[in-house]
Each structure stands twice: as structure tokens, then as C-alpha cells.
C-alpha positions as CSV (number, residue, x, y, z in Angstrom):
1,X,95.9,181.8,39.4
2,X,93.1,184.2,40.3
3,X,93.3,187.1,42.6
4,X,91.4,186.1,45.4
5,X,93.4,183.0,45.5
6,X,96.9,184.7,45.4
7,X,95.5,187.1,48.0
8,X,94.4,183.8,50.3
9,X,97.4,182.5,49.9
10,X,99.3,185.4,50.5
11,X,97.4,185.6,53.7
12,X,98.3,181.7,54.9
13,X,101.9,182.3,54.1
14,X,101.9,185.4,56.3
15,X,99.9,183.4,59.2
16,X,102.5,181.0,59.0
17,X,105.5,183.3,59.4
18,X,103.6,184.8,62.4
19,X,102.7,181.1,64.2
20,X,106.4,180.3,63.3
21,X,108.3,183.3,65.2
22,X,105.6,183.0,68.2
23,X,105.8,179.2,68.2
24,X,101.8,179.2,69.1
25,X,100.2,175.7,68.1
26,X,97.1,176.9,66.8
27,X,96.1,176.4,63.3
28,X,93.6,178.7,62.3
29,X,90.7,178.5,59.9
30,X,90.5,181.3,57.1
31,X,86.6,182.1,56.6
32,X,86.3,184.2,53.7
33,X,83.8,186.8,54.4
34,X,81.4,187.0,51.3
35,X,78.8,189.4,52.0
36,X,77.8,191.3,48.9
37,X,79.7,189.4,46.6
38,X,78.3,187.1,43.5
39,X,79.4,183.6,43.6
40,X,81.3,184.3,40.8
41,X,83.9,186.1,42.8
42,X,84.1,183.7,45.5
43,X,84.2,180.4,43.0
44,X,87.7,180.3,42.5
45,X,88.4,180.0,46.4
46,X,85.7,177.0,45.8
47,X,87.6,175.4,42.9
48,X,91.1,176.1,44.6
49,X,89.4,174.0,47.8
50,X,89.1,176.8,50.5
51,X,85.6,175.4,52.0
52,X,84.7,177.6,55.0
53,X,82.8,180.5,54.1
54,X,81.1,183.8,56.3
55,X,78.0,185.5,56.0
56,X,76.4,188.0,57.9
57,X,72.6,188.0,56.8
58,X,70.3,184.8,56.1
59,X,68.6,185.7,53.2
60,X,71.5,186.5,51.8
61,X,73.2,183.1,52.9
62,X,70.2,181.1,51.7
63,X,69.9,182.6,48.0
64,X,73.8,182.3,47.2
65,X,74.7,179.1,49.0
66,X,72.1,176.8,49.2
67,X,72.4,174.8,45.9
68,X,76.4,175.3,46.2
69,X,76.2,172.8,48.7
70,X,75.6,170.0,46.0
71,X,78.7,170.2,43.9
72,X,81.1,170.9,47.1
73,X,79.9,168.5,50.2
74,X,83.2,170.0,52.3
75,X,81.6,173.5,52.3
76,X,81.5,174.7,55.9
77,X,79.2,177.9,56.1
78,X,79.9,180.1,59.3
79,X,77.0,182.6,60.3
80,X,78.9,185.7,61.6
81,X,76.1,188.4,61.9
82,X,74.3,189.1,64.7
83,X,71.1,186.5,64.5
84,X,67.5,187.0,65.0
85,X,65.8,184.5,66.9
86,X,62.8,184.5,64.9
87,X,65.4,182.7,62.1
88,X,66.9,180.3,64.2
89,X,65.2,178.0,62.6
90,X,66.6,178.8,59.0
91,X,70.2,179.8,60.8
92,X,70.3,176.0,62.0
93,X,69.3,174.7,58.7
94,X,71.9,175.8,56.3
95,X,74.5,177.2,58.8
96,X,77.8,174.6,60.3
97,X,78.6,177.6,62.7
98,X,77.4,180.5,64.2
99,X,79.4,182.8,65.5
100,X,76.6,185.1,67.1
101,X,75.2,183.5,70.0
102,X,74.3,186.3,72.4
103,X,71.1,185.9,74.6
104,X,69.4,183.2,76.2
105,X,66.3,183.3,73.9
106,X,68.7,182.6,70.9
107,X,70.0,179.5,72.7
108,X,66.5,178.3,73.3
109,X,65.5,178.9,70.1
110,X,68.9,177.2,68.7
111,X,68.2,174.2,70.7
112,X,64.5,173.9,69.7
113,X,65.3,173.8,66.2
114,X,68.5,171.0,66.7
115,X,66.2,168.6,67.7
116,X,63.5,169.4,64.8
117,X,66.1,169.3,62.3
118,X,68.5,166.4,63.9
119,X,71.2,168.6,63.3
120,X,73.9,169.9,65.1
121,X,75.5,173.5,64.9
122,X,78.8,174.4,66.0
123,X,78.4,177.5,68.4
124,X,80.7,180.5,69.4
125,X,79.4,183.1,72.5
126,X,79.6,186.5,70.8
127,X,81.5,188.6,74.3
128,X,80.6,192.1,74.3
129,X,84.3,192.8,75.7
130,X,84.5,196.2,76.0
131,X,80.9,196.7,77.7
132,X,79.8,199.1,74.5
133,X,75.5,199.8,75.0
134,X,75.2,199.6,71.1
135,X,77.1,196.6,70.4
136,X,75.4,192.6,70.9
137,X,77.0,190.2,73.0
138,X,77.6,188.7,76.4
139,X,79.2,190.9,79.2
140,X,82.3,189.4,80.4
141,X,80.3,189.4,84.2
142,X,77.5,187.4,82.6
143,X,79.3,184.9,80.5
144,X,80.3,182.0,82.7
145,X,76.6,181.9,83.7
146,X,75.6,181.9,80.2
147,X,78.3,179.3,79.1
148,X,76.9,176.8,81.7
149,X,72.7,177.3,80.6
150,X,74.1,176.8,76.9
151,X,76.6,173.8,77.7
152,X,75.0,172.3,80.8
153,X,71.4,173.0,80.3
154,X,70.8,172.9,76.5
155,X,73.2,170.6,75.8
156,X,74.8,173.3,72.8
157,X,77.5,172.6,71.7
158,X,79.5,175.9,72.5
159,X,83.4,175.5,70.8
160,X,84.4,178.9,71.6
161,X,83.9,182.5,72.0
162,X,84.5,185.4,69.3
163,X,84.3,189.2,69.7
164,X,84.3,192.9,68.2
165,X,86.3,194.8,69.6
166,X,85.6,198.8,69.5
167,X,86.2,200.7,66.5
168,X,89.6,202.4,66.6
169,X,90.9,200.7,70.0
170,X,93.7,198.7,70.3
171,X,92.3,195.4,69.4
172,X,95.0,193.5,70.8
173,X,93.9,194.6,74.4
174,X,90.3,192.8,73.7
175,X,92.2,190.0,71.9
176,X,93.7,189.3,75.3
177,X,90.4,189.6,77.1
178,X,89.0,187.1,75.3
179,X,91.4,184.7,75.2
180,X,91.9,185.0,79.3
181,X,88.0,184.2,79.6
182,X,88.8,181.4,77.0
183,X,90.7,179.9,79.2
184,X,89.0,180.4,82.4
185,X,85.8,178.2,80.7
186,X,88.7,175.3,78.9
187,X,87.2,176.8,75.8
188,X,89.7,175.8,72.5
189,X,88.4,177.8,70.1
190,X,88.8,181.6,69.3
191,X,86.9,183.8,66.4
192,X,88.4,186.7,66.6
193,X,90.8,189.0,63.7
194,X,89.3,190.7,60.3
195,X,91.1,192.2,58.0
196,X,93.1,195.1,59.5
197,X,93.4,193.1,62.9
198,X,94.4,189.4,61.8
199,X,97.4,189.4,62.8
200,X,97.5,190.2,66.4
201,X,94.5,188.1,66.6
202,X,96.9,185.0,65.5
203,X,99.2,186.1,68.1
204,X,96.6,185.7,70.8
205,X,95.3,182.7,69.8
206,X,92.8,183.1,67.3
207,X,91.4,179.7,65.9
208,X,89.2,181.7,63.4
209,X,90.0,184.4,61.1
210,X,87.0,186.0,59.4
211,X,88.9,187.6,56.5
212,X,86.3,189.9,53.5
213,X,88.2,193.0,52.1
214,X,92.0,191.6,52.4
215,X,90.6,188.6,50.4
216,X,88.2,190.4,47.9
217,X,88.6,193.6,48.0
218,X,86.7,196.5,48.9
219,X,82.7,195.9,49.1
220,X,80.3,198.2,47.0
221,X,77.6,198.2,49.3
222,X,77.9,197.5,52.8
């Protein structure tokens, strides 16, 4: 069995133990996080049948992934970095989810391009939970206001919300932030827990792990 696979299954195993003891009903989604790496490290995960798959950068995505899609039709690709709105257009077309919806212009822009493309795209509200001036994302004050122009408005389909919470801060604090405004909008989903915070993300509820360096190792380049 190769590495990565052992590693992913390591991970599920663990994830398991943890839903177990807190007797949470979730079952979360792995997406290995495969920025900077060759498909050649990531094609055993394919072979073994893990299917859902992170990026952060589109040009990126679009030269690794998009004639993978012809040998493995489950492949679920999950956009996870923050998104220009001048590549909606391309973010729609080979994307399932994207877990960086952060301004109105995006969601316009997103919506646009649905109807073009007759296509559909999952959708998580990146919350800027901790209020940080150089991160993206929503403010909590702003969110329910910008949940209802993307859901009742645009017509997006919004599943959930997913955040980054601040360098060297208890994560499990934001984790519970998020999870409480969850809630509050009857929002099911949760992307939220890399690899040094996965598991008190699972203990709060998170739907979606997005899992690079504890699956593949450390990255050469950033």
C-alpha cells in the first residue's frame, strides 16, 4: 500500500475514534489538499478511490486536473483558495466546490457564469471569524445579510461556511464561532480543520477536512 494511502487511512481511523467517543453524527469529507504536488503523488489516493480533491490556485487546478476527469467521473474538485472574480468563469467550469466565497461581486460573478455554463457549484461563505484586516472573508456582523443576497437573491446554492482561523490562536475558539453562526443560518455543512487542527475541527462539527501536509508530506514550494 503506498504512503499517502496508509497516511489517509491512518487519518479516517483516527476521525473515527474521535466521532466515536463524542458520539457527533457527522461524517466528514477528507479533501486532500494537492497544491504543488505532481499527479503522480496524488494517483494512488485516485486508484485507492479517495475522489475529493483541494486546490488553491486555478491555473494550477486546470493544468493537473482537467483530463483526470475522464478516467475517474467520481472526482469531486474543491476550490479552497481565495478566488478572483475575474476567474469565476474558469472557477465554475472545472470546480464541484468552492470554498472561498467572500464578496458580493464574486457571487454575482458566480451566478453569471451558472447560467452560461448550466452548471451548478456547491458553495461555502469563507467567515473572516476573528475580524483580521489582512485575511478574506465575511465578518461575522455582515454574514446573515450576505447569506440571504447569495441564497435568496442569486439563487446560489450556499451548503455551508468554512474559515481560517488566526495563526497561532486557539483554533478551537473559532471552530465554535463558526459552528454557532452555522446554526443560527440552518446551515449543515462545515469546512473547517487542516492538518495540525483536524481534530478539534471534527469535534465541533466539521463536515470538511481539508487535509495537504498530514497526507503528503511537507510541500517544497509553497
Amino acid at each position: 500500500m503506498h504512503e499517502t494511502v496508509q497516511r489517509l487511512n491512518l487519518i479516517k481511523n483516527k476521525a473515527k475514534e474521535i466521532l466515536a467517543k463524542t458520539q457527533l453524527k457527522t461524517n466528514p469529507q477528507i479533501i486532500a489538499v494537492t497544491k504543488t504536488f505532481p499527479l503522480s503523488k496524488i494517483s494512488p489516493l485516485l486508484e485507492s478511490g479517495h475522489f475529493h480533491f483541494g486546490e488553491n490556485k486555478i491555473q494550477e487546478a486546470d493544468a493537473k486536473w482537467a483530463n483526470v476527469r475522464n478516467n475517474y467521473k467520481d472526482l469531486k474538485l474543491h476550490m479552497l483558495g481565495k478566488l478572483q472574480s475575474n476567474k469565476a468563469k474558469k472557477a465554475v467550469e472545472l470546480f464541484d466546490y468552492i470554498h472561498s466565497l467572500d464578496n458580493p461581486k464574486l457571487a454575482e460573478k458566480i451566478y453569471n457564469f451558472e447560467k452560461i455554463l448550466n452548471k451548478k457549484v456547491k458553495l461555502f461563505i469563507q467567515v473572516n471569524v476573528a475580524d483580521e484586516n489582512q485575511k478574506s472573508g465575511i465578518s461575522l456582523k455582515e454574514l446573515t445579510n450576505f447569506y440571504n443576497y447569495c441564497n435568496k437573491d442569486l439563487l446560489l446554492d450556499v451548503i455551508g461556511l468554512m474559515c481560517l482561523p488566526p495563526l497561532n490562536s486557539d483554533s478551537n475558539k473559532y471552530f465554535k464561532i463558526l459552528k454557532e453562526n452555522s446554526e443560527k443560518l440552518k446551515l449543515n455543512q462545515l469546512s473547517m480543520g487542516m492538518s495540525d487542527d483536524y481534530e478539534k475541527a471534527l469535534i465541533n462539527g466539521s463536515t470538511y477536512l481539508r487535509l495537504g501536509t498530514i497526507i503528503f508530506g511537507k510541500r517544497s514550494i509553497s
